[in-house]
C-alpha positions as CSV (number, residue, x, y, z in Angstrom):
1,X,-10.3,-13.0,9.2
2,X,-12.8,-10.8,10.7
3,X,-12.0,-11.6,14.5
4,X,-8.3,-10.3,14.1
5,X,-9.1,-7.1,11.8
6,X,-8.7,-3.9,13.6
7,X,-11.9,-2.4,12.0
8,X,-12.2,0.5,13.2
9,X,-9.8,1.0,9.3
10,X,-11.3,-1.9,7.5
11,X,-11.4,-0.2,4.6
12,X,-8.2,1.5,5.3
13,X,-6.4,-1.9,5.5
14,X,-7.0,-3.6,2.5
15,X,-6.0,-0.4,0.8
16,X,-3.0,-0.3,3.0
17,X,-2.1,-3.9,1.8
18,X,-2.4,-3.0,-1.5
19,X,-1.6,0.6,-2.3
20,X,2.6,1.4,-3.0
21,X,4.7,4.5,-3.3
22,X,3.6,7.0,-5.6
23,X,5.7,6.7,-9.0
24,X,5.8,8.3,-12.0
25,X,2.4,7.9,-13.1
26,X,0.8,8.3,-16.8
27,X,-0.2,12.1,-18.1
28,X,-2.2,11.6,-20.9
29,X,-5.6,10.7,-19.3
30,X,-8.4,9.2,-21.9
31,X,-12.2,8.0,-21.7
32,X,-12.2,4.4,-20.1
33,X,-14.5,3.6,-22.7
34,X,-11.4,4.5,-25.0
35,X,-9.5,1.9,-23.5
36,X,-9.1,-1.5,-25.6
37,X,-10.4,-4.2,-23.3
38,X,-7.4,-6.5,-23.3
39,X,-6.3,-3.7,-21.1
40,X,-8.4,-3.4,-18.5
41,X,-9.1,-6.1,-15.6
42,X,-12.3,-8.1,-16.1
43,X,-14.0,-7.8,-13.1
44,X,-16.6,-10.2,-14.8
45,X,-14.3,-13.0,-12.4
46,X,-15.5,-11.9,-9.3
47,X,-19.4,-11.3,-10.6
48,X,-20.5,-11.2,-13.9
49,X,-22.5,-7.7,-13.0
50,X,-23.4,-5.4,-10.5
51,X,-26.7,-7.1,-10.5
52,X,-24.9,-10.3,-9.1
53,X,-22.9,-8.3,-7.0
54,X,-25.7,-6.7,-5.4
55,X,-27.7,-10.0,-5.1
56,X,-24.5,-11.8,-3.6
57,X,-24.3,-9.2,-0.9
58,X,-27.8,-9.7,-0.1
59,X,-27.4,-13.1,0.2
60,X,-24.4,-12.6,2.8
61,X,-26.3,-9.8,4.4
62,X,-28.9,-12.2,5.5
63,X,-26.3,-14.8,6.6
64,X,-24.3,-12.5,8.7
65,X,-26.7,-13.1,12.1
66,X,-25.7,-16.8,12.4
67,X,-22.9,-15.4,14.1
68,X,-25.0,-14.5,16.7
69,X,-25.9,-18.1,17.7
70,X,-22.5,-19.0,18.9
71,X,-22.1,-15.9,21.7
72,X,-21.4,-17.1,25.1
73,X,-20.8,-20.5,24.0
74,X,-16.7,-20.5,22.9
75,X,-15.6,-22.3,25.7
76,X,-17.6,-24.8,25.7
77,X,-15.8,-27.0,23.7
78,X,-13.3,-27.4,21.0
79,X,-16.1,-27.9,18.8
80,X,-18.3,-25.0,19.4
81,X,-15.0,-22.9,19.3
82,X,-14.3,-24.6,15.4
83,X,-17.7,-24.0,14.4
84,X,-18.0,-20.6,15.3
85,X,-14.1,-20.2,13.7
86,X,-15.3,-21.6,10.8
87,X,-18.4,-19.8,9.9
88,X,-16.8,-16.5,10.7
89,X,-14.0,-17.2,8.4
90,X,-16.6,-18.5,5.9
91,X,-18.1,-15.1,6.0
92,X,-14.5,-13.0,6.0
93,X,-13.5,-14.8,2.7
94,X,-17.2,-14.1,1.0
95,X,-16.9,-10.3,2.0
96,X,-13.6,-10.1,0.9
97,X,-14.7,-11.2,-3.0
98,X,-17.5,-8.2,-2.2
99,X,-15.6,-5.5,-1.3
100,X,-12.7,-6.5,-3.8
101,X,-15.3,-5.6,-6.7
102,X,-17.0,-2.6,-4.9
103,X,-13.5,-1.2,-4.3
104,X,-12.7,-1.7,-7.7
105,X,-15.2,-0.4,-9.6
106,X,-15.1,2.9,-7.5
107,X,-11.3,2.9,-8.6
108,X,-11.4,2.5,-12.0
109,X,-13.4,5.6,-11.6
110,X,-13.9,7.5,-8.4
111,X,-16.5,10.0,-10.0
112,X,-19.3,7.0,-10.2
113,X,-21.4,7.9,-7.8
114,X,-23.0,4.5,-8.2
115,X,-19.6,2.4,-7.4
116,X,-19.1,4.7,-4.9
117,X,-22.9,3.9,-3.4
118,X,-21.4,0.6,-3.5
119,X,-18.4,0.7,-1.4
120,X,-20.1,3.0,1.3
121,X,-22.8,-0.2,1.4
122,X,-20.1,-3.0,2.2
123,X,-18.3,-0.7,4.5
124,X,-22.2,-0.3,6.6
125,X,-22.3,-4.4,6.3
126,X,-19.1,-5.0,7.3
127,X,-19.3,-2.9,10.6
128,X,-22.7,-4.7,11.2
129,X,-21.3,-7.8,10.9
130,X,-18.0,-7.0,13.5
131,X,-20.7,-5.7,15.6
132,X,-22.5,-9.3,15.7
133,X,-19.1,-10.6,15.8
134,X,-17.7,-8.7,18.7
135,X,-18.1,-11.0,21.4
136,X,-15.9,-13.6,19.9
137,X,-12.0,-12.0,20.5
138,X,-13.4,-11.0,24.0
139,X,-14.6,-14.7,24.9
140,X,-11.4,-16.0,23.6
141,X,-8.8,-13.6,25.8
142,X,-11.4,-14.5,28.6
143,X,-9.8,-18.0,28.7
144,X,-7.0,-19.6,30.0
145,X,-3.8,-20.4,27.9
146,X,-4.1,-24.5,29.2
147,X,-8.1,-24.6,28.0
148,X,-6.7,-23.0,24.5
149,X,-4.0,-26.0,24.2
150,X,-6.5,-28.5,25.6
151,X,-9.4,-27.2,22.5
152,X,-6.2,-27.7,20.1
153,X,-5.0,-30.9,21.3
154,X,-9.2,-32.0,21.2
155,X,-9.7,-30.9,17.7
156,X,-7.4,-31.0,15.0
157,X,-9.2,-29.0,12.7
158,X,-8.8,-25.7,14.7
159,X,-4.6,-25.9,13.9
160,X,-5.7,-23.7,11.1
161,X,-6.7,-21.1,13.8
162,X,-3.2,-21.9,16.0
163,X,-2.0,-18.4,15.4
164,X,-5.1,-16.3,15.2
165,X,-6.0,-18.1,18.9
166,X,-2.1,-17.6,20.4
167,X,-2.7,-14.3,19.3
168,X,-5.4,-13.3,20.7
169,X,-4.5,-14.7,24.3
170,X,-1.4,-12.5,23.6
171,X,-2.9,-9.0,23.1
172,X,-5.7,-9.5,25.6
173,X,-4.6,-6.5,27.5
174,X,-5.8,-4.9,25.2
175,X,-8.9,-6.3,24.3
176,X,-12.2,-4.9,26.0
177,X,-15.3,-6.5,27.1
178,X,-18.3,-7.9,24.4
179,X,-20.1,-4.5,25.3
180,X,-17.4,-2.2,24.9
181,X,-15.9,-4.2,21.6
182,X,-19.4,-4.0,20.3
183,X,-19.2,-0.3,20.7
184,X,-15.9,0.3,18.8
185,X,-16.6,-1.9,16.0
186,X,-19.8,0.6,15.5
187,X,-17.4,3.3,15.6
188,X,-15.6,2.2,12.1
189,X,-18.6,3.7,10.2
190,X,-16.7,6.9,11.1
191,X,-13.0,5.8,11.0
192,X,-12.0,5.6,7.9
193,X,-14.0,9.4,6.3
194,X,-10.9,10.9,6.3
195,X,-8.9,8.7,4.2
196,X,-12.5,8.4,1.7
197,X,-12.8,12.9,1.5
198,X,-8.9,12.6,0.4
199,X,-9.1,10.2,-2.2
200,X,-12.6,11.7,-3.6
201,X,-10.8,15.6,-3.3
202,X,-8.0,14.6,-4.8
203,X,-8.8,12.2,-7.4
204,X,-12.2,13.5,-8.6
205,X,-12.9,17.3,-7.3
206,X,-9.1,19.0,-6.5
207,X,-8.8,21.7,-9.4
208,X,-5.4,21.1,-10.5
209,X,-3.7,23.8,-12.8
210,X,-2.7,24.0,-16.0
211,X,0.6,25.1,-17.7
212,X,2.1,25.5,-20.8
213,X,5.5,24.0,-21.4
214,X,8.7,26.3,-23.5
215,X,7.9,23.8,-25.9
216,X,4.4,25.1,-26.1
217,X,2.1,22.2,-24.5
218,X,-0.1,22.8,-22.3
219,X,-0.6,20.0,-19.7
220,X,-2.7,19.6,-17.0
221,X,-1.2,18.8,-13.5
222,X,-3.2,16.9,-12.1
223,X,-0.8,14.5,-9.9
224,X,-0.1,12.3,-12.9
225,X,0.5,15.0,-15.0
226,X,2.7,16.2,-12.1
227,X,4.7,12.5,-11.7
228,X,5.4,12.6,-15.4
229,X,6.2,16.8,-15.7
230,X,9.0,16.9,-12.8
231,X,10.8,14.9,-14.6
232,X,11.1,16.8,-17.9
233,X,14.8,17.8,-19.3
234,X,14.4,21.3,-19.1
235,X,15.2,23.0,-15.9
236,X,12.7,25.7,-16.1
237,X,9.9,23.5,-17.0
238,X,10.6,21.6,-13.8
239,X,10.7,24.7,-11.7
240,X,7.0,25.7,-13.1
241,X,5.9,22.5,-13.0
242,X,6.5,22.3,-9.1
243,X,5.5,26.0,-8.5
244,X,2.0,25.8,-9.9
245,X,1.1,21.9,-8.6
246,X,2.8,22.9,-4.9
247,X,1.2,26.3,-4.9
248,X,-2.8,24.8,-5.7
249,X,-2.2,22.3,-3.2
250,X,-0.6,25.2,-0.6
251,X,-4.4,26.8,-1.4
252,X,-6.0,24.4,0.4
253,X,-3.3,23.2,3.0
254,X,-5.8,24.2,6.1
255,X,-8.2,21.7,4.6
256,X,-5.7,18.9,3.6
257,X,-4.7,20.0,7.3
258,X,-7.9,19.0,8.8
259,X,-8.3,15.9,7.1
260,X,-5.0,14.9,8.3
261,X,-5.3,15.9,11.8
262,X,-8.9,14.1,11.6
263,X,-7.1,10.8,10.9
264,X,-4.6,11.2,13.7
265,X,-6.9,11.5,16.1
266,X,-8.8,8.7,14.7
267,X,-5.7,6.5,15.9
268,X,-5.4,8.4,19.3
269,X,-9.0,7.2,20.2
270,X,-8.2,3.6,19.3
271,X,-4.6,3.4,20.8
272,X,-6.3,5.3,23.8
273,X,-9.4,3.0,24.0
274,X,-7.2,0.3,24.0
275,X,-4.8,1.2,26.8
276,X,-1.6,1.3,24.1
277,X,0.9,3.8,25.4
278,X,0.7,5.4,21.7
279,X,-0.6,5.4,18.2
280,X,2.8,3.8,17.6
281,X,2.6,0.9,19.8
282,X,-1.3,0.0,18.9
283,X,-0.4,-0.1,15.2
284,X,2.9,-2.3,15.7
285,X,1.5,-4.7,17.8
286,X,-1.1,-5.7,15.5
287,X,1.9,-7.8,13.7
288,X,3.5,-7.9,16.5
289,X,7.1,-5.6,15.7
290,X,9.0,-4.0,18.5
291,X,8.9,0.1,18.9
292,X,12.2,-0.1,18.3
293,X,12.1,-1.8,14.9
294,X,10.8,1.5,13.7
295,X,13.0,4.0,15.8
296,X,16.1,2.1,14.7
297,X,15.3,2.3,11.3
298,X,14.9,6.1,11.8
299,X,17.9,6.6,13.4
300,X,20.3,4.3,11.2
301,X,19.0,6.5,8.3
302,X,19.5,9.4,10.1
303,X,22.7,8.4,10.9
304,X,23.8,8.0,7.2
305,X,21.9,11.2,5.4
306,X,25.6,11.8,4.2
307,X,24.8,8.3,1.8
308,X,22.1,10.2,0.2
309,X,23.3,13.5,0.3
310,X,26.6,12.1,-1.8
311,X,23.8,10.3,-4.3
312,X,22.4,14.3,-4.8
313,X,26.0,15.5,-5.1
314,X,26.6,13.3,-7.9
315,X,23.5,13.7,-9.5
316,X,23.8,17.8,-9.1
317,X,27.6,17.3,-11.1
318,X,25.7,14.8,-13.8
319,X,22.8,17.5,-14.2
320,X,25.4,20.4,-14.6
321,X,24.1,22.9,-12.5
322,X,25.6,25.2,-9.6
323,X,22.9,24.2,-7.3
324,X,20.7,21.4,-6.5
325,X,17.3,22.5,-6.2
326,X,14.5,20.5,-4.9
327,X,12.6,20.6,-8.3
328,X,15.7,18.7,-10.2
329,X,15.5,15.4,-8.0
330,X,13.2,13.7,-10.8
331,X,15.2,15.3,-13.7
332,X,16.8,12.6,-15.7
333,X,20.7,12.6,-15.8
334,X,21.1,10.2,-18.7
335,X,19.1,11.7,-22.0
336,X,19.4,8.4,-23.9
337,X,17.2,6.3,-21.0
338,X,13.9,8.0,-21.8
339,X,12.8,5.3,-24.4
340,X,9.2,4.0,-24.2
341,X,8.4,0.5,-23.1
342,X,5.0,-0.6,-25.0
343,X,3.1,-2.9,-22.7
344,X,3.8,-6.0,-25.0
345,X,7.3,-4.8,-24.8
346,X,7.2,-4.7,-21.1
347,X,5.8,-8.3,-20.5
348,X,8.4,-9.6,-22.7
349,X,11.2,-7.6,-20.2
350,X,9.4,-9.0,-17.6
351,X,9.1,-12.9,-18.7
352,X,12.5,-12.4,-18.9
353,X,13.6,-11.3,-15.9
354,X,11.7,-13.7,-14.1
355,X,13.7,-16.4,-15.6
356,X,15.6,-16.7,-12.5
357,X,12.5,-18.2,-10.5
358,X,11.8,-21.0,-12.6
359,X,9.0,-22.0,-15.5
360,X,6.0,-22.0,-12.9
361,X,6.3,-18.6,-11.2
362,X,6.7,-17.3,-15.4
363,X,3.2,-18.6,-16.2
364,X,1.5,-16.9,-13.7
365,X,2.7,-13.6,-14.8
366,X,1.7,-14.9,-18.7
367,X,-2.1,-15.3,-17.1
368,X,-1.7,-11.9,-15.3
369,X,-1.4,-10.4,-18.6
370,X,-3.5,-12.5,-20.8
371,X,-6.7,-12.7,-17.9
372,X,-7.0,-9.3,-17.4
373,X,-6.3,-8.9,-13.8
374,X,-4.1,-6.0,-14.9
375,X,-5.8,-2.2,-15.7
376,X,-3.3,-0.7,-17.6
377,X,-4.1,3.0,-18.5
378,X,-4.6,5.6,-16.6
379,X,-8.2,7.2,-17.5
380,X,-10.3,10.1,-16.3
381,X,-11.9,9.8,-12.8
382,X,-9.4,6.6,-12.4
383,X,-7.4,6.2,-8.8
384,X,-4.1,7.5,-8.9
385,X,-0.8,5.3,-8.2
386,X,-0.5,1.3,-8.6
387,X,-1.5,-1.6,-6.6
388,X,-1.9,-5.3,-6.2
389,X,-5.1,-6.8,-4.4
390,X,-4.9,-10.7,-3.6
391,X,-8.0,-9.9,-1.1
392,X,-10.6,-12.2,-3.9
393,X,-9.4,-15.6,-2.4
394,X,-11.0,-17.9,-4.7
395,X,-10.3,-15.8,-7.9
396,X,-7.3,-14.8,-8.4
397,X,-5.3,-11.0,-7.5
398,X,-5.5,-8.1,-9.5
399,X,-3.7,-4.7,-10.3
400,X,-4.7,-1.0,-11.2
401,X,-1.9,0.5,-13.2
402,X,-1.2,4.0,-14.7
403,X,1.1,2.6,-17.4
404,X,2.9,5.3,-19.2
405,X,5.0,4.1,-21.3
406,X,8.3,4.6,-19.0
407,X,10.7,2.2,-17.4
408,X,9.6,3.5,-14.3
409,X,6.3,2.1,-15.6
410,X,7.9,-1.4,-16.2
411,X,9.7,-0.8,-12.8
412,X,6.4,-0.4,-11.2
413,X,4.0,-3.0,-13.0
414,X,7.3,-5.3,-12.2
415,X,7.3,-4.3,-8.2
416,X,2.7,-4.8,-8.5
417,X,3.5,-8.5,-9.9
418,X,5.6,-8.9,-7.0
419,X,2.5,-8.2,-4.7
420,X,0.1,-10.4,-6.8
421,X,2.7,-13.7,-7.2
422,X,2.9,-13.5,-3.4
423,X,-1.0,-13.2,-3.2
424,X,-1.3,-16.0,-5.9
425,X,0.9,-18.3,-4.4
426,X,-0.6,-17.4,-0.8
427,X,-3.8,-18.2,-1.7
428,X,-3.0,-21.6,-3.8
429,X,-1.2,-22.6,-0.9
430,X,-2.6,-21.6,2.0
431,X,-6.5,-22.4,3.8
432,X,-8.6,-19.1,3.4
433,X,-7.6,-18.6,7.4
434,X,-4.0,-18.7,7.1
435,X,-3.1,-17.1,3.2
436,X,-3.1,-13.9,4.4
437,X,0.2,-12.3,4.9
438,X,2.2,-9.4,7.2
439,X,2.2,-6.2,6.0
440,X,5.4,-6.1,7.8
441,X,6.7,-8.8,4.9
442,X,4.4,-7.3,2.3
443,X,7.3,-5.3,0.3
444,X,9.5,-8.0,0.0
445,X,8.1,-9.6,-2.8
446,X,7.5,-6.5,-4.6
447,X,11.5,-5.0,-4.1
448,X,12.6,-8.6,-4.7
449,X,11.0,-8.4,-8.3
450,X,12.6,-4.9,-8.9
451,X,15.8,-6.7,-8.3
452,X,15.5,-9.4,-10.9
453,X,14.2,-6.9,-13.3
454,X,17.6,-4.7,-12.4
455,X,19.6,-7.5,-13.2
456,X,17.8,-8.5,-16.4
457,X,18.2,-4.7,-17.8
458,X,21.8,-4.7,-17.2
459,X,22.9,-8.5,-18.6
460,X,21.3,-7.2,-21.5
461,X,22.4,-3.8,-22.3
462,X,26.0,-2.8,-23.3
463,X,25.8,0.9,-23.9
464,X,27.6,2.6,-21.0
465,X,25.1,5.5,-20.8
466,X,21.8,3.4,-20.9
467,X,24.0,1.3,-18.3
468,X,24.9,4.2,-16.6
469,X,21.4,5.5,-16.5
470,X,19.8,2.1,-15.3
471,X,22.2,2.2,-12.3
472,X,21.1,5.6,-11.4
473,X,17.6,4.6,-11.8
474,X,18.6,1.3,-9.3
475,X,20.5,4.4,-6.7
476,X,17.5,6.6,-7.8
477,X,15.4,3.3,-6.1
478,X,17.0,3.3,-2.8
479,X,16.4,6.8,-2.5
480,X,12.4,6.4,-2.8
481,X,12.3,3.1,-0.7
482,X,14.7,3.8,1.9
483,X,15.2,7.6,2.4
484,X,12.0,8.9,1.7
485,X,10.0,6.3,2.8
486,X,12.0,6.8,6.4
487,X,11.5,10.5,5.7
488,X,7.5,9.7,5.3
489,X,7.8,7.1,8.8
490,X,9.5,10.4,11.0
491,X,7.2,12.7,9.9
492,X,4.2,10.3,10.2
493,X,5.7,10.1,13.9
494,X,6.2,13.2,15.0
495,X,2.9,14.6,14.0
496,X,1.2,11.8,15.8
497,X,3.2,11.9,19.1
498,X,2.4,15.8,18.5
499,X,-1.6,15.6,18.6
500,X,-0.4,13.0,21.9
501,X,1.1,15.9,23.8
502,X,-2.2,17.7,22.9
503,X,-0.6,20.1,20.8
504,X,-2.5,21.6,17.9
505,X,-2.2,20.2,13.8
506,X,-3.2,23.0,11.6
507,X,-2.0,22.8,8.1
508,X,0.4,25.6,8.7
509,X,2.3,23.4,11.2
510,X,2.0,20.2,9.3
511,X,3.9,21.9,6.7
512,X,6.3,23.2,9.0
513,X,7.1,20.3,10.5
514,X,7.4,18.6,7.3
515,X,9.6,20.9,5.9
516,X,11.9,20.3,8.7
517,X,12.6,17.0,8.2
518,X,12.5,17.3,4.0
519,X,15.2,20.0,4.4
520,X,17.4,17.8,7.3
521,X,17.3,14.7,4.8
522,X,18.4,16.9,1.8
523,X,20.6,19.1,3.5
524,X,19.4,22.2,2.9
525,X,21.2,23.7,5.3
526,X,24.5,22.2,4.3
527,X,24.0,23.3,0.7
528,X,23.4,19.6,-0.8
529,X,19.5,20.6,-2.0
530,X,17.7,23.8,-2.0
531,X,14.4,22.9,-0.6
532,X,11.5,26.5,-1.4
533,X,9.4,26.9,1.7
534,X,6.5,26.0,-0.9
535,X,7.4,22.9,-1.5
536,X,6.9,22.0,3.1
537,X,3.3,20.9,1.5
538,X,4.0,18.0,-0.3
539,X,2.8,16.1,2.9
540,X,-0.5,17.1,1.6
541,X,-0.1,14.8,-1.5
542,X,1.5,11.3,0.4
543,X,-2.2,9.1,0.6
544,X,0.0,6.5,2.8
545,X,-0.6,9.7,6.0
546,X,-4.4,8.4,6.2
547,X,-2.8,4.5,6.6
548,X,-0.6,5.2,9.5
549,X,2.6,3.8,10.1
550,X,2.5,2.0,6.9
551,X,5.8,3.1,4.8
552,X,8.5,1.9,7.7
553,X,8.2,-1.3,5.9
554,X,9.4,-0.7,2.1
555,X,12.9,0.3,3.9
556,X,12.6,-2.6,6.2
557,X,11.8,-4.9,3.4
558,X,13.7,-3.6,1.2
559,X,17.4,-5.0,2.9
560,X,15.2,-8.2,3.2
561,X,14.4,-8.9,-0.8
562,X,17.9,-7.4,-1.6
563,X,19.7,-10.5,0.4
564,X,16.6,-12.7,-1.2
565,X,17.6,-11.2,-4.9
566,X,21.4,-11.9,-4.1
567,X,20.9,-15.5,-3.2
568,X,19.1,-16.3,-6.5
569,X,20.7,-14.3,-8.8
570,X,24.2,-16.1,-7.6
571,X,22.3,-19.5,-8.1
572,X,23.3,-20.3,-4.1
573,X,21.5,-24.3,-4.0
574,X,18.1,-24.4,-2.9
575,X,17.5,-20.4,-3.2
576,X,14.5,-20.5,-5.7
577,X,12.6,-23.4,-4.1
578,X,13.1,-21.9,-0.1
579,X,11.0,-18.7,-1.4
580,X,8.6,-20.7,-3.4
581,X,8.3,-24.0,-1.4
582,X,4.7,-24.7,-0.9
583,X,4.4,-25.3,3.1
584,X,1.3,-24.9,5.1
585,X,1.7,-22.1,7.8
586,X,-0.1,-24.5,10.2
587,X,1.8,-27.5,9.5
């Protein structure tokens, strides 16, 4: 809902929801127009053209100022408080089939200047609309606990809002007055221009290098052709590969620098505006997670570096080699692993693997595939990465996708479905004001699907080295989602308590500092991984920076969905229908 956004990152937040780790993403970049259809999401479910799109927003445009007619009047009765509840979320769910298309149609190609019209024209009506809205979080904390229990005990119909109300009166020390809230929701026009010049630079305009290969390709490393390159067989292929994409980025680390620093102090000025002690604490209490939920996850990691650096040991005696270098953490170990997965292949591994959760949650991934809410290839212009957006309420979720042909790839479109059958059954479950879920739990469902897909893979191979290999791709896994991620969170943290001591951010000390904690987690200095000073600027290529304190939560969800997988996979009684029992949040 509107009332309980933080908008000042709208935009930023339904991105955050939705976008995942980097992975291995597809090279071999094509025309969308080259693209068979059955492979790309039909957007046709949300509007049938732009036309409809455009006419749709108009229509909610001119809608919007019936907000307006409920200010002052909140706590007046349980009724008033309803109606205005209601219309507001009437308007949240409408907007959020809007930018759903807007946002995709500028992914599926972030060189349209005309999709890209189109998302800078919701992100201007959303901020008018919180601005109309403004008053209503303020009148809300203005009231008494009793008078909010008295409105619920009155009328039953606002129990869909119990929550959304209860939290409100419990953040309301931070809440400002109508005037003030009215002034920061105008302020979002600005907030989230970092995060939109780093995905057009690096997506559309960053000119990545080419190299030519000992076999004699030539490839472009762009940062697919980068995520598929590091992880070629041959040593000295690797070692160019991550020279010439580190060293373009390195060109331009005082400007990736800037655009970083811009998005820090983007959260100083709201944490500060709203009286948090730090970025930290303003971000967390939107879901309302303990400080020390993240610290201790940073320090239990820290505390066991000698877990990973063991994994890297191993993998340094599998790979042959004297020394570990940074540029041979991708390299595969097992030769006989790197078999391609067509997609039809892939949906068939999947079905499969989702055995374990019955014949229901099955045929929604068959309708995934067959109703195009998946966009498979990766084509010029397109976004980088992979995600899952549930945020069309009414329709149903879809994915982007840079399928490559990999198990990674299946790994990935596996760990997306995770994200959408959560959405799906959110939705089909839930009323429009309650379906949405925590990013704090967001990653559960997406890890848990990993799992069953681990489990599947291995009841159904025999050889020992594409066994062997699987299990280092599982170890391989927990090295992404729960050391590197943590690796990401410190990072994240100590360049925004940093810019809080009013220290300086250049792009020179970003990388510094993030070459720090890259070399403590690999052990550089221990010998485990020999970390080039060139590669301090891969901070410069994480998009989860501009969505801050964001990546905590694949580690924290990670030991969540591993205990979920556990259960179901051992058949413990009642495992399948606790995680797919269809209870109201309200009720």
């Amino acid at each position: 809902m509107f009332l309980t956004e933080d908008f000042s990152g709208m935009w930023g937040l339904v991105l955050l929801f939705m976008v995942v780790m980097p992975v291995l993403l597809a090279a071999e970049v094509r025309e969308r127009s080259e693209v068979p259809v059955q492979y790309r999401w039909n957007l046709e479910d949300l509007y049938p053209s732009d036309a409809a799109w455009d006419e749709a927003r108009e229509a909610i445009a001119a809608e919007m100022v019936g907000i307006e007619r409920f200010k002052g009047r909140l706590g007046l009765s349980a009724a008033e408080m309803l109606a205005c509840l209601e219309f507001d979320s009437r308007i949240s769910k409408e907007f959020g089939r809007l930018r759903s298309y807007a946002a995709m149609r500028c992914d599926q190609d972030t060189r349209d200047s005309q999709a890209l019209g189109m998302r800078q024209q919701l992100e201007q009506l959303g901020t008018d609309y919180h601005s109309r809205a403004s008053f209503i979080v303020p009148e809300i904390a203005a009231l008494e606990e009793g008078k909010i229990e008295e409105f619920l005990a009155a009328e039953p119909g606002l129990q869909v809002y119990w929550m959304t109300l209860h939290d409100i009166q419990r953040t309301k020390a931070h809440r400002l007055s109508d005037k003030e809230e009215k002034i920061l929701a105008e302020s979002s026009l600005l907030a989230n221009t970092p995060a939109s010049i780093y995905q057009i630079f690096s997506n559309a305009d960053f000119p990545y290098p080419k190299l030519t290969l000992s076999d004699g390709k030539t490839v472009t490393l762009n940062q697919a052709g980068y995520s598929r390159y590091r992880a070629v067989p041959e040593r000295q292929d690797r070692e160019k590969v991550f020279q010439a994409f580190w060293g373009s980025l390195n060109r331009f680390q005082r400007t990736f620098g800037v655009q970083l620093y811009s998005s820090v102090k983007r959260d100083m000025f709201y944490a500060r505006t709203r009286h948090y002690p730090s970025t930290l604490a303003s971000k967390l209490d939107e879901f309302n997670i303990p400080v020390a939920v993240y610290k201790a996850l940073l320090e239990n990691v820290n505390q066991n570096l000698e877990s990973l650096h063991r994994y890297l040991r191993l993998k340094q005696r599998m790979l042959g080699v004297e020394k570990l270098k940074y540029s041979d953490v991708y390299a595969p170990v097992v030769q006989e692993m790197d078999q391609q997965y067509s997609v039809e292949e892939a949906n068939k591994l999947i079905l499969a693997a989702v055995e374990p959760m019955g014949p229901e949650y099955a045929e929604v991934v068959r309708r995934a595939f067959a109703g195009r809410w998946i966009d498979i290839y990766p084509t010029a212009g397109k976004q980088s990465g992979a995600y899952s957006s549930g945020s069309a309420y009414d329709v149903h979720p879809y994915i982007l996708m840079n399928y490559n042909e990999r198990y990674d790839d299946v790994s990935t479109l596996m760990h997306e479905l995770g994200h959408t059958l959560h959405s799906y059954y959110a939705n089909q479950t839930q009323p429009y004001a309650t379906a949405d879920y925590s990013l704090f739990v967001a990653e559960v469902a997406s890890t848990f699907n990993e799992a069953l897909l681990m489990n599947r893979m291995l009841a159904e191979i025999q050889e020992v080295e594409m066994r062997l290999s699987l299990l280092m791709n599982y170890v391989e896994g927990v090295r992404q989602t729960v050391f590197r991620q943590s690796q990401f969170a410190e990072f994240e943290l100590r360049m925004h308590e940093t810019a809080e001591r009013g220290e300086p951010l250049t792009g020179e000390i970003l990388s510094r500092m993030y070459g720090e904690i890259l070399k403590k987690y690999y052990g550089h200095e221990l010998g485990v991984c020999e970390i080039d000073d060139l590669y301090c600027i891969e901070w410069a290529f994480i998009p989860h920076f501009y969505r801050h304190y964001y990546v905590y939560q694949y580690a924290t969800s990670f030991t969540a969905s591993t205990m979920l997988a556990e259960r179901v996979l051992k058949q413990e009684a009642g495992a399948v229908e606790i995680l797919l029992e269809k209870r109201k949040q309200h009720e």
